[in-house]
C-alpha positions in Angstrom: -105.7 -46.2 -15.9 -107.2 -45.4 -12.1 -106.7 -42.6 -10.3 -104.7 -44.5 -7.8 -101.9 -45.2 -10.7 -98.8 -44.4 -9.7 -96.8 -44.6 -12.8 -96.6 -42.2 -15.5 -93.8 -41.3 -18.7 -92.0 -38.7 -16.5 -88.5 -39.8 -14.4 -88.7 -40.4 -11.3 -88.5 -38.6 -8.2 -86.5 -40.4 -6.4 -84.0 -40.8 -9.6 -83.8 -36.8 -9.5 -83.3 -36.1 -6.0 -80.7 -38.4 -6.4 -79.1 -36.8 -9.8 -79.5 -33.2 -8.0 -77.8 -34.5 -5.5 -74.6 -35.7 -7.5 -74.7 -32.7 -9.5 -74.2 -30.4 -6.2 -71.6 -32.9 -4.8 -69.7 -32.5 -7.6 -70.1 -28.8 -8.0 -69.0 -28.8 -4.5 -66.2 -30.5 -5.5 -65.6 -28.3 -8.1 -65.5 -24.7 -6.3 -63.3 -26.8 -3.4 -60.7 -27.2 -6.7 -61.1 -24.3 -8.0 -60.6 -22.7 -4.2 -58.2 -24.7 -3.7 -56.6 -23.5 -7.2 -57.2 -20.4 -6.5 -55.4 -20.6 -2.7 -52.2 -22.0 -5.0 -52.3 -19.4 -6.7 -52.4 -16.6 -4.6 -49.8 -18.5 -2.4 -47.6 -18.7 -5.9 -48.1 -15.3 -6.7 -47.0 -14.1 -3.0 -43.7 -16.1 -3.2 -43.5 -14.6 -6.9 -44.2 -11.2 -5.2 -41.8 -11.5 -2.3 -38.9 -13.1 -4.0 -35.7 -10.7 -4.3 -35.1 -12.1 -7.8 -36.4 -10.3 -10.7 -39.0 -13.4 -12.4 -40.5 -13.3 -16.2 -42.8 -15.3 -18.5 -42.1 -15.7 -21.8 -43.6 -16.6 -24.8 -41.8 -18.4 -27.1 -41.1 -15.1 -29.4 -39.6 -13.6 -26.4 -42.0 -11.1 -25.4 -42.7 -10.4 -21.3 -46.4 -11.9 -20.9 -45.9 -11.6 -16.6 -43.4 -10.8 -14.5 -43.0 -10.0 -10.5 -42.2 -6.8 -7.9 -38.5 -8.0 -8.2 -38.3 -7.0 -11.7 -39.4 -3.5 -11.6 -36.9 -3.1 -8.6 -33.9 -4.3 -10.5 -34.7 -2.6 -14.2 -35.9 0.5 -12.3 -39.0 1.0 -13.8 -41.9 2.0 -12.1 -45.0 -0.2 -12.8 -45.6 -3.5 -14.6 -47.6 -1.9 -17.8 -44.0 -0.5 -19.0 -42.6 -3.9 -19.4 -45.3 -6.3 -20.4 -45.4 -6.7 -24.3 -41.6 -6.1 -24.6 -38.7 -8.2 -25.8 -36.6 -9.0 -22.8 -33.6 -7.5 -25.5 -34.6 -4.2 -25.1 -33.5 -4.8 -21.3 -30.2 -5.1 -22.6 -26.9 -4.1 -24.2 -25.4 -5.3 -27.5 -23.4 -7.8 -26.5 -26.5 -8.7 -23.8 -28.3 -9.8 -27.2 -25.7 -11.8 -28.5 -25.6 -13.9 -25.2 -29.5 -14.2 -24.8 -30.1 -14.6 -28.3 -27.7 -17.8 -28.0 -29.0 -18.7 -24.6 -32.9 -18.7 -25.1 -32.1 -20.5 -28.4 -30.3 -23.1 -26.3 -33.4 -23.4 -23.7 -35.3 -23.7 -26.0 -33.8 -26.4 -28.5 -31.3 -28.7 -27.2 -30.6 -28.6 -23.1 -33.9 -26.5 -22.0 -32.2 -24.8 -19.8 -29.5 -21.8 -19.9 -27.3 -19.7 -17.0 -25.2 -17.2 -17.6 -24.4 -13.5 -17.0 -25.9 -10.6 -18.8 -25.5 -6.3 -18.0 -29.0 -4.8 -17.7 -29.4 -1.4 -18.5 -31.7 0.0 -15.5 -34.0 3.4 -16.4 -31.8 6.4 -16.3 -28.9 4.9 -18.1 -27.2 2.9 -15.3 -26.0 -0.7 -16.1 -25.8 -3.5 -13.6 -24.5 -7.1 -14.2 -27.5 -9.8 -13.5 -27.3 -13.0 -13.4 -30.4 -14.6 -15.7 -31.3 -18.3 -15.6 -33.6 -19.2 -18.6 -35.9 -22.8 -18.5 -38.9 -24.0 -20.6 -42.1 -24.1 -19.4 -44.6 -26.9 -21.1 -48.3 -26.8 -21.5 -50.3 -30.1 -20.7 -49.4 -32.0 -23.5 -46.1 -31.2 -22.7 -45.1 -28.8 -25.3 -43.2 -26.3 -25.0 -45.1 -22.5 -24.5 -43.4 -20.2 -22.5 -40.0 -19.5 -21.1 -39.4 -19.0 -17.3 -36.7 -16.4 -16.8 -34.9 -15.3 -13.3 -32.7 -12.5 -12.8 -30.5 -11.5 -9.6 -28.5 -8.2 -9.2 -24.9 -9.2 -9.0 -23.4 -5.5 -8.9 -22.8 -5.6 -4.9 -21.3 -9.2 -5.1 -19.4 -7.9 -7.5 -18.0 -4.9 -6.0 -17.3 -7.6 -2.7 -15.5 -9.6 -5.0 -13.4 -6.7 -6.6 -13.0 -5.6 -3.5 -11.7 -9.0 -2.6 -9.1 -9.2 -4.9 -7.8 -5.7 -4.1 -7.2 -6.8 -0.5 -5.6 -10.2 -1.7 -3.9 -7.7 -4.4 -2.7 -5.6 -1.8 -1.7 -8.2 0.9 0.4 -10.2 -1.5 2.2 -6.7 -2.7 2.8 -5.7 1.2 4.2 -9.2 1.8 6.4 -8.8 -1.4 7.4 -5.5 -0.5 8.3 -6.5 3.3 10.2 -9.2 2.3 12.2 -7.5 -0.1 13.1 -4.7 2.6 14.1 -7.7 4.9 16.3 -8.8 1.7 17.5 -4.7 1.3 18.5 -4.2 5.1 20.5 -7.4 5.5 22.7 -6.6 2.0 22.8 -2.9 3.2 24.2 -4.0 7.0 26.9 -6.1 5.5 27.8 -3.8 3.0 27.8 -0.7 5.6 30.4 -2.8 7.6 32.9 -2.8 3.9 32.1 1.1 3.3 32.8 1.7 7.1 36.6 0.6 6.8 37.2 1.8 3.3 35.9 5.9 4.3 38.0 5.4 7.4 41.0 3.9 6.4 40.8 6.6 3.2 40.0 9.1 5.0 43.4 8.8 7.4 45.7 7.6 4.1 44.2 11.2 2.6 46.2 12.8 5.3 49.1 10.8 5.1 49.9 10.8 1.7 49.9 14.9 2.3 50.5 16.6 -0.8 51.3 14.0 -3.6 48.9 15.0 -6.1 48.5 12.0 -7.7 48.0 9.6 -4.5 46.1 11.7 -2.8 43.5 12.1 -6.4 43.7 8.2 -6.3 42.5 8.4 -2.6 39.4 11.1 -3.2 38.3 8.6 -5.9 38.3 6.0 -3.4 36.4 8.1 -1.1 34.0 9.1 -3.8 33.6 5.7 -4.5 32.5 4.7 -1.3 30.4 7.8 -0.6 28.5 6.3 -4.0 28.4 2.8 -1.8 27.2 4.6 1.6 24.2 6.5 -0.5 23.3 3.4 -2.1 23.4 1.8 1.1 21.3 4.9 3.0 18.9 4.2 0.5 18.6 0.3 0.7 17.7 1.3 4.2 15.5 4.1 4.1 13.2 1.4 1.5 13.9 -1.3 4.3 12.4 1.6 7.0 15.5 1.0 9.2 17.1 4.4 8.7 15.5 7.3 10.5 16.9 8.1 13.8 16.2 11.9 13.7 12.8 13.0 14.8 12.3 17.0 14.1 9.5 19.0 13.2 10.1 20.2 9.7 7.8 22.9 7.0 7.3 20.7 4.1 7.6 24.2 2.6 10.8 24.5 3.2 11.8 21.4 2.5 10.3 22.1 -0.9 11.9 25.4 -1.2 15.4 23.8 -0.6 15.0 21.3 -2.8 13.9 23.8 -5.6 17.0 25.6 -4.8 19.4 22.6 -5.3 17.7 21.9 -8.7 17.7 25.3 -9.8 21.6 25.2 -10.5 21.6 21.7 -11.4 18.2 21.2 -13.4 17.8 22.1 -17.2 16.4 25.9 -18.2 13.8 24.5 -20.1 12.6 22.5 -16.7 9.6 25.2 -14.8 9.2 24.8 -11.2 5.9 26.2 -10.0 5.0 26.1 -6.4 1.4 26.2 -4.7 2.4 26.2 -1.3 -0.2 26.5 1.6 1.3 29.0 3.7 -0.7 28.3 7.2 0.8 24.6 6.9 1.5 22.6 9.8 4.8 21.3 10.5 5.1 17.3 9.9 7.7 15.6 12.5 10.8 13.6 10.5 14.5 13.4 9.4 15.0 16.5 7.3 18.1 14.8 5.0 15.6 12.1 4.1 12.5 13.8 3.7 14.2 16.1 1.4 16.4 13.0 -0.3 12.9 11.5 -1.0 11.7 14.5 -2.7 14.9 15.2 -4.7 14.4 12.1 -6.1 10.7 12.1 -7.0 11.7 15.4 -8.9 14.9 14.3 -10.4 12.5 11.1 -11.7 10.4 13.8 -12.8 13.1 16.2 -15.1 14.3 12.7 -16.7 10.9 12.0 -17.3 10.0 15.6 -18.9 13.3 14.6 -21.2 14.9 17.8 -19.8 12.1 20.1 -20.6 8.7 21.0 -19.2 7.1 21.9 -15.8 6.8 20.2 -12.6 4.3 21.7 -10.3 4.6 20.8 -6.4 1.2 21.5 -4.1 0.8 21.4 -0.4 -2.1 21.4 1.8 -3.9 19.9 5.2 -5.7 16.5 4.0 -8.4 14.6 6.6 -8.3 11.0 6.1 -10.1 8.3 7.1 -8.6 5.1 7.9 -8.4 3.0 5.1 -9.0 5.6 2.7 -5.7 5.3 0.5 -6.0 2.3 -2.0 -2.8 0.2 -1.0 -2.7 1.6 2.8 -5.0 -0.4 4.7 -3.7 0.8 8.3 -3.0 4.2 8.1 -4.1 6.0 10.6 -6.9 8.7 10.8 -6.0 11.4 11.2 -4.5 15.2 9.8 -1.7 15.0 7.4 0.5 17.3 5.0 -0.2 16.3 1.9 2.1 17.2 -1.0 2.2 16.4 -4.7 4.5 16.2 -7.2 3.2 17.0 -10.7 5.1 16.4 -13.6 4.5 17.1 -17.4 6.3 14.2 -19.1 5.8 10.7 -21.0 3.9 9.0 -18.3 4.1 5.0 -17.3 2.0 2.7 -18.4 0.3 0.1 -15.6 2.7 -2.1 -15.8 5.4 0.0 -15.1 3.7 1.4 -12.4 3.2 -1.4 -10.8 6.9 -2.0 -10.2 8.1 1.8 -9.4 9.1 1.0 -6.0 10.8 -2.1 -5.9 14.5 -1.8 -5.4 16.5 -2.2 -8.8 13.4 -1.7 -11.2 13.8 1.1 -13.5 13.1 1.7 -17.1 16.4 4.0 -17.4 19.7 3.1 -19.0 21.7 1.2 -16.4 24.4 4.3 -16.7 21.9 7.1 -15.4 19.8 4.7 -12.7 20.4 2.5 -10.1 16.6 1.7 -9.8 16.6 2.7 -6.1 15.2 5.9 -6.2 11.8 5.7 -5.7 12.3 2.5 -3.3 14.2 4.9 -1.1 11.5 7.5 -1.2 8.8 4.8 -0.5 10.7 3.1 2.8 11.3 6.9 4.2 7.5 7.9 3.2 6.2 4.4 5.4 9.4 5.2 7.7 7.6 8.1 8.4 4.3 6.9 9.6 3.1 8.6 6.0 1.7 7.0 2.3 2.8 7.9 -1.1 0.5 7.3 -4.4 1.5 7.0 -7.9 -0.7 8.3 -10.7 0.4 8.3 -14.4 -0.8 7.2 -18.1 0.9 6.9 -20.9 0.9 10.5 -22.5 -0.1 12.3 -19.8 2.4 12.8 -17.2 2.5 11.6 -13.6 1.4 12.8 -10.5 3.2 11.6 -6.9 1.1 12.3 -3.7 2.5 12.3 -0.1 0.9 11.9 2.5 2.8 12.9 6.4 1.1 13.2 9.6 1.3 16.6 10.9 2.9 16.9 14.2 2.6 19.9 17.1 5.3 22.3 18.0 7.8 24.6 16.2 9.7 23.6 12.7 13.4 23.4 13.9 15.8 24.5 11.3 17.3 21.4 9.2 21.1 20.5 10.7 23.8 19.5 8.3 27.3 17.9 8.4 30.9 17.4 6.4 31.3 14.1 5.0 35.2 13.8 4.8 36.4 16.3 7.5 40.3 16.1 7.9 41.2 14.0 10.1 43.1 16.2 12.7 45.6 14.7 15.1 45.5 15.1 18.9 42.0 16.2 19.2 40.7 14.3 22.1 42.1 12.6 25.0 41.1 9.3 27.2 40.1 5.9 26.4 37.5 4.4 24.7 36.3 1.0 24.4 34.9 0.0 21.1 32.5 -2.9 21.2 32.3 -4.5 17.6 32.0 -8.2 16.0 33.7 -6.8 12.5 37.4 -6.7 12.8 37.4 -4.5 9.8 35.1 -1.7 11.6 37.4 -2.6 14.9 40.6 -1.6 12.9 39.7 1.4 11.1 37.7 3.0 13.7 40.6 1.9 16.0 42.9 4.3 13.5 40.5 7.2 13.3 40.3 7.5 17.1 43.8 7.1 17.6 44.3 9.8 15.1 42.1 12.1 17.3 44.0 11.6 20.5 42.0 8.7 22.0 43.6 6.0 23.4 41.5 2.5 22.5 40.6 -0.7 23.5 38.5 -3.5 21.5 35.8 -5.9 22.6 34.2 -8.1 19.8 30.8 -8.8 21.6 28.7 -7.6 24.9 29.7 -10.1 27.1 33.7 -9.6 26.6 33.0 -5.4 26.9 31.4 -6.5 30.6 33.8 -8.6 31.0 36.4 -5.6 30.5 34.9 -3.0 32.1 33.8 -4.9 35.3 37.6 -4.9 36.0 38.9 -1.3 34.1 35.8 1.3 34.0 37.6 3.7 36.0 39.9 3.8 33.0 37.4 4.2 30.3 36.0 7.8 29.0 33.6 6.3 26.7 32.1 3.0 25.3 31.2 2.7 21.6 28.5 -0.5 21.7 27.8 -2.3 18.4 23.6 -3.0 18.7 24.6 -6.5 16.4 26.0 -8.9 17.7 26.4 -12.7 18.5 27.1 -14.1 22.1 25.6 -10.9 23.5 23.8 -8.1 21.8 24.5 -4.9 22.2 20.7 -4.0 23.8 21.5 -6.5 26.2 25.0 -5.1 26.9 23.8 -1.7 27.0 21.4 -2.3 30.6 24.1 -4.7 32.1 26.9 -1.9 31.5 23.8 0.4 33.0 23.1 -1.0 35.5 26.4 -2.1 36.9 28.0 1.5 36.3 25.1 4.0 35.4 27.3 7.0 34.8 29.9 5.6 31.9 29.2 7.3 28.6 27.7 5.1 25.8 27.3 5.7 22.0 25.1 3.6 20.3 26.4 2.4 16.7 24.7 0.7 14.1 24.2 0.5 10.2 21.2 -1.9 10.4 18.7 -1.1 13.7 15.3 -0.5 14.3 14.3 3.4 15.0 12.0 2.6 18.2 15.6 0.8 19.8 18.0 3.2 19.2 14.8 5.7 20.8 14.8 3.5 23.8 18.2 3.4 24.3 19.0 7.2 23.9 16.0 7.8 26.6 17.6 5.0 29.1 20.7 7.2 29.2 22.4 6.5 25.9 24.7 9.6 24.8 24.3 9.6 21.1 23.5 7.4 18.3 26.3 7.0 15.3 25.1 5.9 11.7 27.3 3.2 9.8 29.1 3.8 7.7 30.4 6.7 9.8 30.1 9.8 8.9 33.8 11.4 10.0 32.5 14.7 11.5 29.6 13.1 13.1 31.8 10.7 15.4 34.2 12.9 16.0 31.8 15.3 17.2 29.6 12.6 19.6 33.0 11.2 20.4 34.1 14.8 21.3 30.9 15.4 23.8 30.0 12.4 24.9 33.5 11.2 26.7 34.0 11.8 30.3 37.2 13.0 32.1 38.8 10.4 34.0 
């Protein structure tokens, strides 16, 4: 061979350059991938990272091998090293296991893939409900190798849904209970119309049977009878919130102490009355005879309860509430109230029971000793009142009645009481009256009563016939005693047409079945005095007595 050979064993150049040059195009390629990889990576860990949901990995015994930021924020632990190597199990509670067990068992075997609802107990003890979601994650031969496990914190859903149903709980009880006042008041008019006439009519055949014993005992028992029917009818409308006409500012305290007194010769020795009375309370504005009715019964409940013997323990004090604070009383105000309990010592009511305590005719007594209108009563006149009343008991352990009234400025006036069959005295009154009435039952027997007391009258049966009659007789009329019920023409109406067309004749309002803010209107448009069906004797003869002019 020359020296100007060329050739030789070795490759050749050219062939190297060319292999060095594949070689770095494909480790080019290469470290693109594996940035590229890498890029994924990061990108999947930062949407791992900035999920809310707790994520875990899995391997197929069950033992955390990676998990995110979301976990340690939901099991409350405080860095990743105190979870990896652990049984996801351990995150649970008994029954937890049982579910997961079942549920990675089913991921894993037959549908690869599991939801459901688990509690996870967080560090410090506290247990939240997650739901956990549970798939299988393959290698590249497409077996199975790990699990894939998301959890989401489902207490504060939880707590909206709860809350939830306690609004739609609470809603469909307000509706219940409003429609079953509507139900109460219309029974209660009708049957105030029936007592009206019977306490009349007995009242005046009391008198005239004078001093036959035996009539005039069958008479009382009438009158008794129908006093049962008016106090059943009182109450109907207290729970209906149609029968408070009297606004005074009244000491719960005394109300309390009054009612103490009336039980102490009535109630049981063995029954204990102990009183923790804040002395510096304010005085809350309402109708003393129902306010103290509603709290006579909620003790009387209370002695029957007790069986006759124990202690009942009634508390007052000045209460803030928020609006919306009471469970059951959405839309009571803000604001300062009174608020009094009633704490008895006896058997208690189970849920169910006390779910019904204040609608009218429930009651777990015998029919003989209950009417089951208590505690309806002393629910409309709470609510009447602008106030709330709660119901606490358990089986066993008593039960505990809180009021709740607004507290109102000024001074406590003294509580005002009446007869409820006064003799019926002849010649008491003179004039005449016009009495304004669709019922020709109430027409007749108040018709008698006033004639009785010196009055001469004269009957209308709606509004439009009392215009009708007084357009072309006021200047004989003393007094008009307007119905607010009525067809053709209501009584309201009446009432500003009479007004206005002779503004100085007397009125009395009358009515057995009328809203509290009208008869309010009426008495400050000029209305002389308002007079409750059925009537109580006195109390007409008194406004009758007062309110008539002199013609």
């Amino acid at each position: 061979m020359t020296s100007g050979d060329d050739t030789s064993d070795g490759p050749n150049v050219d062939d190297l350059l060319e292999r060095v040059d594949l070689l770095t195009r494909r480790v080019a390629t290469l470290e693109e991938e594996n940035a590229q990889s890498r890029g994924n990576e990061r990108r999947l860990s930062g949407i791992l990272e900035a999920t809310p949901y707790g994520v875990l990995l899995l391997d197929l015994d069950g033992f955390v091998v990676f998990l995110n930021r979301g976990i340690l924020s939901l099991t409350g632990c405080e860095d990743r090293a105190s979870l990896l190597g652990r049984r996801l199990e351990e995150l649970t509670d008994a029954e937890g296991r049982k579910s997961l067990a079942a549920g990675m068992s089913s991921a894993l075997t037959e549908r690869g893939y599991w939801s459901g609802e688990i509690p996870i107990v967080r560090r410090g003890g506290a247990v939240i409900t997650a739901e956990i979601t549970c798939a299988r994650f393959f290698d590249e031969r497409r077996r199975p190798n790990n699990l894939i496990v998301t959890l989401r914190d489902l207490t504060r859903q939880k707590s909206s849904e709860r809350e939830h149903r306690q609004l739609e709980d609470q809603l469909v009880q307000s509706q219940k209970m409003e429609a079953i006042g509507t139900l109460a008041g219309g029974v209660a008019h009708d049957m105030n119309n029936v007592l009206t006439a019977i306490l009349n009519l007995g009242a005046i055949l009391r008198e005239e049977v004078g001093y036959d014993q035996r009539c005039r005992g069958d008479v009382e028992g009438i009158l008794s009878a129908a006093k049962r029917g008016r106090d059943l009818t009182r109450n109907l409308l207290a729970f209906a919130r149609k029968g408070k006409y009297r606004r005074e500012r009244l000491s719960m305290n005394l109300v309390i102490e009054e009612v103490r007194g009336l039980l102490a010769h009535t109630a049981p020795k063995s029954v204990e009355f102990q009183l923790v009375l804040d002395e510096s309370l304010p005085p809350v504005a309402g109708d003393f005879g129902q306010v103290s009715q509603a709290l006579m019964n909620l003790c009387i409940n209370a002695i029957d309860a007790m069986d006759g013997e124990g202690t009942i323990t009634l508390c007052t004090e000045v209460a803030r509430l928020e609006r919306g604070a009471l469970p059951g009383w959405p839309d009571l105000p803000a604001g300062e109230y009174v608020r009094l309990e009633i704490i008895d010592t006896g058997l208690g009511m189970d849920q169910d029971v006390l779910a019904h305590v204040f609608e009218p005719f429930f009651t777990t007594k015998d029919p003989k000793r209950g009417t089951g209108l208590g505690l309806a009563m002393v629910y409309g006149t709470i609510q009447n009142h602008g106030g709330a009343i709660l119901m606490d008991s358990k089986r066993g352990a008593g039960t505990r009645a809180t009021i709740f009234m607004p507290v109102a400025r000024g001074s406590v006036v003294p509580p005002r009481t009446s007869g409820i069959f006064p003799v019926v005295r002849a010649a008491e009154g003179a004039g005449t009256i016009l009495l304004v009435d669709d019922e020709d039952m109430i027409r007749r027997s108040v018709k008698r009563v006033l004639v009785r007391l010196g009055y001469e009258v004269e009957l209308a049966v709606n509004g439009l016939e009392a215009l009708e009659f007084i357009r072309s007789r006021r200047k004989e009329l003393s007094l008009v005693i307007l119905d607010l019920l009525m067809p053709v023409m209501s009584g309201e109406e009446a009432f500003h047409r009479i007004r206005a067309f002779d503004p100085e004749l007397p009125i009395l309002i009358a009515s057995g079945y009328a809203q509290e803010e009208k008869v309010e209107e009426l008495l400050a448009a000029g209305a002389k005095g308002f007079v409750e069906k059925p009537f109580d004797l006195a109390k007409i003869a008194e406004e009758v007595k007062l309110a008539a002019r002199v013609v």
